[in-house]
N, C-alpha and C positions, 0 to 999 in steps of 0.2 A: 313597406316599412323603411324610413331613412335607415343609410348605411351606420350613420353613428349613435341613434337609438340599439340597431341592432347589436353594434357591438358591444356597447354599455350592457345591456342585456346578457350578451356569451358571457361578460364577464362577471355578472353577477350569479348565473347558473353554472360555472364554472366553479366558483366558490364556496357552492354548497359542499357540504361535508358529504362521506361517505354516508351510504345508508348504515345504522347498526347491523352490522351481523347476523344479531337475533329477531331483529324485526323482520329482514328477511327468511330466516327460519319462520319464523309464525307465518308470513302470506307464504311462503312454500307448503306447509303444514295446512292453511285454510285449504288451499288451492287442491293438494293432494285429494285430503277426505270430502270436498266437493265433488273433483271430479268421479269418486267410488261412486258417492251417492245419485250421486245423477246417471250413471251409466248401468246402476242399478234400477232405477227409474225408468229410463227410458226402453232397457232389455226387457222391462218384466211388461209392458203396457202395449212393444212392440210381437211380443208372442202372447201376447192375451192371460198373463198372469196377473195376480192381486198382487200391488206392491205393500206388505205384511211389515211394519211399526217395526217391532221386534228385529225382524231378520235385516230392517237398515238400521240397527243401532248396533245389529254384531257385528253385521261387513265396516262399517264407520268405526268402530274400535279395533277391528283388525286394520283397520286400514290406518288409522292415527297410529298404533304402535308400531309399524310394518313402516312408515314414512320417517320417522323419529328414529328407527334404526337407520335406514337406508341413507337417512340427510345425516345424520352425525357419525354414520362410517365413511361416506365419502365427502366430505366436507362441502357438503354444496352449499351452503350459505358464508364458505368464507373467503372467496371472491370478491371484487369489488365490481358492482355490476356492471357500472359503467365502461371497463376493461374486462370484460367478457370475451370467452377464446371459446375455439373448437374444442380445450380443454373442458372447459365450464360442462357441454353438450355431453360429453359419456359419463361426466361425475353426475349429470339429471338421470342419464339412462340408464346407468347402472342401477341408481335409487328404487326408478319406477318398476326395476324386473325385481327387487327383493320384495315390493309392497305386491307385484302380479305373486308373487308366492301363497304370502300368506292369505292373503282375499281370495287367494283359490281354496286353500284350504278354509277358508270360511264356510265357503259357498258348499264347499265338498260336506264339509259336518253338519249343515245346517239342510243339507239337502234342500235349498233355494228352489234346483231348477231339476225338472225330471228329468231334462233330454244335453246329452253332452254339450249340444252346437248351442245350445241357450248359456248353458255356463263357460263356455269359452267366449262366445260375440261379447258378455256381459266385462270378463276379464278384458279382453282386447282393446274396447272400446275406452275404459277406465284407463288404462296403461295409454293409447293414444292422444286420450282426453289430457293427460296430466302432464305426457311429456312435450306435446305441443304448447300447450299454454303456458308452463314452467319457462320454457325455452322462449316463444313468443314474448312472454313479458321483459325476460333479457333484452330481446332484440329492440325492443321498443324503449327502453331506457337507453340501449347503445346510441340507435338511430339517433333519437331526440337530443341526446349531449353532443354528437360528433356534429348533429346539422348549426346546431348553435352557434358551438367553438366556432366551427369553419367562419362565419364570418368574424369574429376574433382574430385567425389565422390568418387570413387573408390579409391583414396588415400586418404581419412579422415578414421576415426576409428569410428566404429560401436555402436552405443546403442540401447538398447532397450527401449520402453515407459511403464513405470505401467499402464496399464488398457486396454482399445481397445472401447471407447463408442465413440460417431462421431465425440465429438470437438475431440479427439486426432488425428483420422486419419486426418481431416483440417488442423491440426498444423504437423501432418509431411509432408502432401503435400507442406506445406509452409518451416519447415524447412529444408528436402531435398534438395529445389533448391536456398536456401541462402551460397552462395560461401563464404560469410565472416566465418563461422562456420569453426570448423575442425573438425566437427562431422556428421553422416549422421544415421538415423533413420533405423536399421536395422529388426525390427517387433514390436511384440506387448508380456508383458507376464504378464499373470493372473494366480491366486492364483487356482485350484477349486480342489474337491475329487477324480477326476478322472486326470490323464495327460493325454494331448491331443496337436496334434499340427494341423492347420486348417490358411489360409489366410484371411486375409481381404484386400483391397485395393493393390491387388499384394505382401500384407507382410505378413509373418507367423506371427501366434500368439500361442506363447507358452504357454499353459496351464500345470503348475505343482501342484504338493501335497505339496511340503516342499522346505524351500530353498535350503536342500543339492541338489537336483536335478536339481538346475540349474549351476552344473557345469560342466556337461555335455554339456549341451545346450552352455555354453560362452564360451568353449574349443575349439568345433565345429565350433559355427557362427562368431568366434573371437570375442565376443562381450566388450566393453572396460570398459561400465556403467551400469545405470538404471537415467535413462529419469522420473522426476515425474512432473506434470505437473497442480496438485492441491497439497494446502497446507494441506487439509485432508487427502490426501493418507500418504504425508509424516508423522503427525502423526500418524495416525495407526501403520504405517509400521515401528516408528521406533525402534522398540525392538524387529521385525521380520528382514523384506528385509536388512532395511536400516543397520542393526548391521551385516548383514549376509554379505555385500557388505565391510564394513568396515575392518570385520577380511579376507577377502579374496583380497583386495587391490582392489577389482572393485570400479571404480568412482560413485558418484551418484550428478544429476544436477536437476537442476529444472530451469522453465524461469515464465516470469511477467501472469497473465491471460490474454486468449488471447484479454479481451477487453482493455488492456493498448497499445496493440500493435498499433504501427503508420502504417508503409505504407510497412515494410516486417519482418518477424520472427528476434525476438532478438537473441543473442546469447546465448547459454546455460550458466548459472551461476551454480558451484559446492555448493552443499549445504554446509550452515555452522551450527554455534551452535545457532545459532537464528532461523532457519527455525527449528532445533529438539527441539528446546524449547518452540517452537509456539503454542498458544492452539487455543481452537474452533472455529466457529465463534460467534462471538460477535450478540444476540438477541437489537439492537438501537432500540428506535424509532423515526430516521431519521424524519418523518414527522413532529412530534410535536417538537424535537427540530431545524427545519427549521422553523418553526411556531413562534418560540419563539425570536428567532437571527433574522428575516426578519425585514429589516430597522433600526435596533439596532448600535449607535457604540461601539465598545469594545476594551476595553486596555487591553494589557497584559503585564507583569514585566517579565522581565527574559524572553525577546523574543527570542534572542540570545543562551540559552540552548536549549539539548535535548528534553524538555517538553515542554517549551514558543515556541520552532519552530515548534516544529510538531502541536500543537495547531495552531497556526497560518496557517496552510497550510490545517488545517480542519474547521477553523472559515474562511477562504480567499472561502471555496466551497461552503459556505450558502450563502444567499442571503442580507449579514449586509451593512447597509451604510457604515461604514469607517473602518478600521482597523488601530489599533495604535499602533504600538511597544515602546517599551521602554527597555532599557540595557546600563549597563554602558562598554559595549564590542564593543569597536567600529569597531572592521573586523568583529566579528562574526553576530553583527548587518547588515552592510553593506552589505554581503554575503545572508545574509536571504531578505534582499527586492531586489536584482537582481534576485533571485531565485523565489520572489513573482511577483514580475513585466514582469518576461515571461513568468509566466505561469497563473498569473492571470493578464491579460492587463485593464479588467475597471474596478478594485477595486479599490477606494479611499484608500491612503497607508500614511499613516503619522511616522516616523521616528523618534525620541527621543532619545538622547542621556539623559540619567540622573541616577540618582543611588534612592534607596530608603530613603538612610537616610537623603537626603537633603528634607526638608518641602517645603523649598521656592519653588523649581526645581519639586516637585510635586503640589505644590497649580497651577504655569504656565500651567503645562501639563493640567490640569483638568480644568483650566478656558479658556483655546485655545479648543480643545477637547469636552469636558462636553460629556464622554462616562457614557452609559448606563449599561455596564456588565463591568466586571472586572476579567482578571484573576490573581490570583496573583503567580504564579511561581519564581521570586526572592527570592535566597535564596545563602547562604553557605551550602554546602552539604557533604563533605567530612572528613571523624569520624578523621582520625589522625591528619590532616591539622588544625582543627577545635578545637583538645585536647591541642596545639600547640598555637594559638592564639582566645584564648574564647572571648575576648571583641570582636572585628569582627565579631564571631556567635553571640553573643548575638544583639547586634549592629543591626545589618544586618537583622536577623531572626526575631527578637523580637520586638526593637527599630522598625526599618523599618518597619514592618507587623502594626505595630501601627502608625505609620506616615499613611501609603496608608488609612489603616482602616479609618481613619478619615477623611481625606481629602475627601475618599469616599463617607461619609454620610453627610460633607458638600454640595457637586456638587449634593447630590441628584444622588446617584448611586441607579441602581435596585436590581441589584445584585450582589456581593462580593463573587468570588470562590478563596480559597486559598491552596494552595497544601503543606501538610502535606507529614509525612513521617511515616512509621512502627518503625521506632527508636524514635519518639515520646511516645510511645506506655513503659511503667519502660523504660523508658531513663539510660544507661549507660555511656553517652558519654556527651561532653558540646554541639556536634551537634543536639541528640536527646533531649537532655532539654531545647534547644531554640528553636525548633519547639515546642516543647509541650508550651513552655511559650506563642508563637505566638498562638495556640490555645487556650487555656485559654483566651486567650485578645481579641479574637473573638471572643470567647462566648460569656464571658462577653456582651462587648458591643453591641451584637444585643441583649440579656434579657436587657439592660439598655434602649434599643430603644423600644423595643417590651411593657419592662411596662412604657413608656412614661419618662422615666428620662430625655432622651434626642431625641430633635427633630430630626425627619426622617424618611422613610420606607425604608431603604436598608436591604437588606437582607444578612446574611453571612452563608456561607456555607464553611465548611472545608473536603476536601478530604484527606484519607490517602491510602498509598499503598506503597509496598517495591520496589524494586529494580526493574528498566527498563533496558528492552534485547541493548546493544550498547550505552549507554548513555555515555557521555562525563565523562571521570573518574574511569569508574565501570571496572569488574573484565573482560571483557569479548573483549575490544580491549587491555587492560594490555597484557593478556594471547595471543592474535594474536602478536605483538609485539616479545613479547619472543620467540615464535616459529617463527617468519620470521627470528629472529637474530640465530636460532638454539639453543634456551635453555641456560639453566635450565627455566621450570615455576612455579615459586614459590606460595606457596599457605600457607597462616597463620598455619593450625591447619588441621590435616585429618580428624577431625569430624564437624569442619564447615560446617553449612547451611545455604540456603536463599532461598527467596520466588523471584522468576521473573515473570515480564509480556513484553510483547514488549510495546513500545511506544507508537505508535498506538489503543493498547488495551485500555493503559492508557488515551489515551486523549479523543478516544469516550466515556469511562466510567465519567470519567470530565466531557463530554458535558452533558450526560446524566443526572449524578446527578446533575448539575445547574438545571434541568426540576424539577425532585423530591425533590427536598429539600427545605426541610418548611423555612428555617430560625435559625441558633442556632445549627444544627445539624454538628457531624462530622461522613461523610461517608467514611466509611470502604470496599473496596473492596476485593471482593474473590480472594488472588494469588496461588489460586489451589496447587499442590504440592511442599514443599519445596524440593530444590537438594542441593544435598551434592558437595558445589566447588571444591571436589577433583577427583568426579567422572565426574564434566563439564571441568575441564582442561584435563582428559585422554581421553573426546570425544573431544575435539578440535583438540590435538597433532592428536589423529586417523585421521579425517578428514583431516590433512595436508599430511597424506600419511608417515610421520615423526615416527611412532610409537615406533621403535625401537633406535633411535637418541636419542629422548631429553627426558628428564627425569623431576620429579618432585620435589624440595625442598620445605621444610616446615620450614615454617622460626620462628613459632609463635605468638601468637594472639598479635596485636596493641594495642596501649594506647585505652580504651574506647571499644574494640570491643567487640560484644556479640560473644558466641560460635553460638545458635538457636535465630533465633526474633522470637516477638510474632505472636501467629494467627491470622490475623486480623478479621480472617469473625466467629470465634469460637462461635456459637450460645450460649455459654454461658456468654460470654459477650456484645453482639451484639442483635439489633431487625433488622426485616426483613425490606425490602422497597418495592415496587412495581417490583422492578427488580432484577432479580436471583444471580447476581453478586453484589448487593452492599446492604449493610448492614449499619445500625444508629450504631456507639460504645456506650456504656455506658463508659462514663467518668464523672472525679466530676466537678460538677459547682463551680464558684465563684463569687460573689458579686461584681460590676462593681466598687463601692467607696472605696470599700476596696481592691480593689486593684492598683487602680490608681497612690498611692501614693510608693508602690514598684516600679513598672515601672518608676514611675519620678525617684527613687533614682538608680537602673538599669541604666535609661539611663546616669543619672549624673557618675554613676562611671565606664561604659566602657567607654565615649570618656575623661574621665581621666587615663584610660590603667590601671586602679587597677584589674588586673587578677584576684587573688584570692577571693577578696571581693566581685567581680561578681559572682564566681563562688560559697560563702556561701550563698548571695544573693536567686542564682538562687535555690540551695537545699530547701533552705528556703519556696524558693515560691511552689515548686512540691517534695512535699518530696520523693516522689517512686523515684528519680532522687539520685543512687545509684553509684555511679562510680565503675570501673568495669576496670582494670590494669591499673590502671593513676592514675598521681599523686597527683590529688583530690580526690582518697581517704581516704586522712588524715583527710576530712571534713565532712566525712558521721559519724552520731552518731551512738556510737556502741549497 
């Protein structure tokens, strides 16, 4: 058979659909009451009995209802044949010992056979018959798809998998026989003192001492990658394997765990700079914050960003009565509750167009609504953007954070969580001074609530944390960008750093600290090692394969940027919390009446556009608020 016939072929048997379900129920079910009857047959004709019409239509009906229990308690027909396991094999054999019951009991009532060893051979042979064949016909669908594919496979390009424990081997049974891939699972390779090379599941497993040594092995097996298949291996690994793969051009992928997987192996995805920037796993506790969210409604501002969506897609998995977005982003809005509404179908989902600085447009929301938790994500975020037009940050950040704030403790909100930033934290920038402004005004006013100045029990809790992996804006789609266009990737300052978390990290530590937080407090989370941006744009370029193409320009620090942000979790300015990641700041408090009266004049002179005078304003109110290559700092006292 030519080789490209045959292929053509894999991949048109490739493409067939699964078998229905029930169709295999039904040839389980012929096959079952076949093998009764014939082993009836052939017991009564081998000890010299009359096989009697009648007493094969009882064993045949104990035997149909006896198979019909057994397959639909163990689910033997919901398998997909073709990916057939030793699993598959006890969910047959369990079936066939509940049908050997009751077809005993047939034979037993029916007094079939005079002599015990007749009604046992007859049972035996029936239960032999039915789990061989059952099982046989599996293998023979296996066989016949795995011999096809292979010549399919045979022209994809070879990787290998990091580790060799059992989910891996399930997951190359699975991605081997997915035609859509253009890759095919060629062993297994682990790290140990000794090299060794040893099979498991028909595939070799490479065991070496160091990575020089597997280049031997990829020269040989043609191997193309490395296959990682948990987010732990890859950090471990990546200042070993994964840099070892990178100076040597081998690819490296990773795919979802296997419990996201729907109904066949995903494709391999190429690792990026977020999967090497990913840290541990995250210690929740899930329970108590499902405890606390169950039947709760919650609003969140800035649904439509990186941080208000992801929140949203982790507040949509608890069990809240309603969820409420709000953003004055009308696609990116619109975009997030299509995305909520496939995949969360009976969530109550309420939709909001509005902006923060409008009171009216928030009093509506909150008297239609009347949510119980609040997140507050709305914000201007962007340091140059923001050095550019201050009345906006202030506005927005400031002004707006005080608008919600309030309205909140009017409706009788429970909780109030607002997300802060690490440029809060000696503000150089007008972005980082109107976050911290916005904190200060939440403090404030839960001590103004707390000692009875004003009526309510809401609670305000302020989060801070640096910089999220892929967020809307941030250095790390800029940097993909550049290298898809082939370069330059520009980067401020070669000694620039910053603190990263993924998103995800970010918003369970959110959920989290809404549980921990007394009230008044702004929590600080740990963003473990800062990275030098000039060493994550030479891991990106590496990763694109591009290394020697594009190059990196340094263009110089922006109005307002820092060189290092602060520590956030630095136990010297920080107390501990119940949770290992997230930390109380020490910051100064202020006085709710005294400062009331700034803010009114704030608000009065950004929506009058007097830039500067917000911007002495703002010095005024936070004095560590230093500016830092921008043009306000003509206004810092020398």
């Amino acid at each position: 058979m030519p080789r490209s016939f045959r292929i053509g072929l894999s991949k048109k048997i490739a493409g067939i659909p699964y078998m229905n379900r029930w169709f295999v129920f039904t040839f389980d079910l012929l096959v079952s009451c076949f093998c009764t009857l014939a082993s009836y047959a052939l017991t009564s004709n081998l000890f010299g009995q009359k096989v009697v019409s009648d007493t094969a239509v009882l064993i045949g009906c104990f035997s149909l209802f006896a198979s019909v229990v057994g397959f639909l308690l163990f689910k033997t027909y919901k398998n997909i044949i073709r990916h057939s396991s030793f699993q598959s094999i006890w969910r047959i054999a369990a079936a066939v010992a509940i049908k050997m019951l009751f077809v005993s009991a047939a034979y037993l009532f029916n007094h079939t056979f005079l002599k015990t060893e007749h009604f046992l051979a007859a049972v035996l042979l029936d239960a032999l018959l039915s789990f061989c064949i059952l099982v046989f016909a599996r293998l023979m669908v296996v066989v016949f798809y795995t011999y096809t594919i292979t010549g399919f496979s045979k022209s994809k390009q070879k990787v290998l998998i990091y580790g060799a424990d059992p989910n891996d081997i399930t997951i190359t049974n699975l991605l081997n026989l997915n035609t859509q891939s253009d890759y095919t699972i060629g062993g297994f390779l682990c790290f140990a003192s000794k090299s060794n090379t040893y099979a498991v599941g028909n595939l070799p497993v490479f065991v070496v001492k160091k990575t020089s040594d597997l280049r031997r092995i990829t020269e040989k097996e043609d191997i193309q990658g490395i296959l990682f298949t948990n987010q732990k291996d890859i950090i471990e690994e990546r200042n070993r394997l994964i840099a070892y793969c990178l100076s040597k051009n081998l690819k490296t992928f990773t795919i979802p765990p296997i419990g996201k997987w729907r109904h066949t192996a995903p494709r391999l995805r190429s690792l990026d700079i977020t999967d090497l920037l990913g840290r541990d796993e995250l210690n929740i506790n899930t329970a108590k914050i499902a405890q606390d969210f169950e039947g709760k409604t919650v609003l969140v501002t800035g649904a439509a960003g990186s941080i208000g969506s992801e929140f949203c897609r982790q507040l949509a998995a608890l069990r809240i009565e309603k969820l409420v977005l709000l953003d004055n982003c009308e696609t990116g809005l619109h975009n997030l509750r299509l995305e909520l509404e496939e995949n969360f179908p009976k969530l109550p989902l309420s939709v909001m167009i509005g902006d923060v600085r409008s009171k009216d447009r928030l009093h509506f929301v909150f008297e239609k609504h009347h949510p119980q938790i609040v997140f507050h994500a709305a914000a201007y975020k962007h340091v140059p953007l923001m050095e550019e037009n201050p009345n906006e940050a202030f506005l927005v950040n400031a002004i707006g954070t005080r608008n919600i704030a309030h309205v909140a403790l009017q409706y009788g909100v429970e909780k109030f969580l607002m997300v802060s930033t690490d440029k809060a934290v000696n503000p150089t920038n007008v972005m980082g001074a109107s976050k911290r402004l916005a904190e200060i005004y939440v403090q404030s006013l839960n001590q103004a609530v707390k000692d009875g100045l004003l009526q309510g029990n809401t609670r305000y809790i302020t989060t801070r944390f640096g910089n999220v992996l892929g967020s809307q804006g941030s250095v790390i789609p800029l940097f993909k960008a550049q290298i898809e266009k082939g370069g330059p990737v520009t980067v401020t300052h070669p000694e620039i750093t910053r603190y990263f978390m993924t998103i995800r990290e970010a918003c369970l530590l959110m959920l989290e600290a809404s549980v921990i937080g007394n009230g008044g407090d702004i929590l600080a989370f740990d963003m473990g090692t800062p990275v030098k941006i000039a060493d994550l744009a030479k891991k990106m370029i590496q990763l694109s394969g591009h290394e020697n193409e594009i190059k990196i320009e340094y263009t110089g620090l922006r109005p307002g940027e820092k060189l290092y942000e602060e520590v956030l979790s630095s136990e010297e300015h920080t107390q501990p919390t119940s949770h290992e990641k997230i930390r109380i700041a020490e910051a100064k408090t202020y006085v709710f009446d005294e400062i009331q009266p700034l803010y009114d004049r704030l608000e009065e002179i950004t929506r009058a556009c007097r830039s500067e005078e917000a911007v002495r304003l703002a010095k005024e109110i936070v004095p560590e608020y230093i500016s830092n290559n921008s043009e306000f700092s003509k206004f810092d006292s020398k």
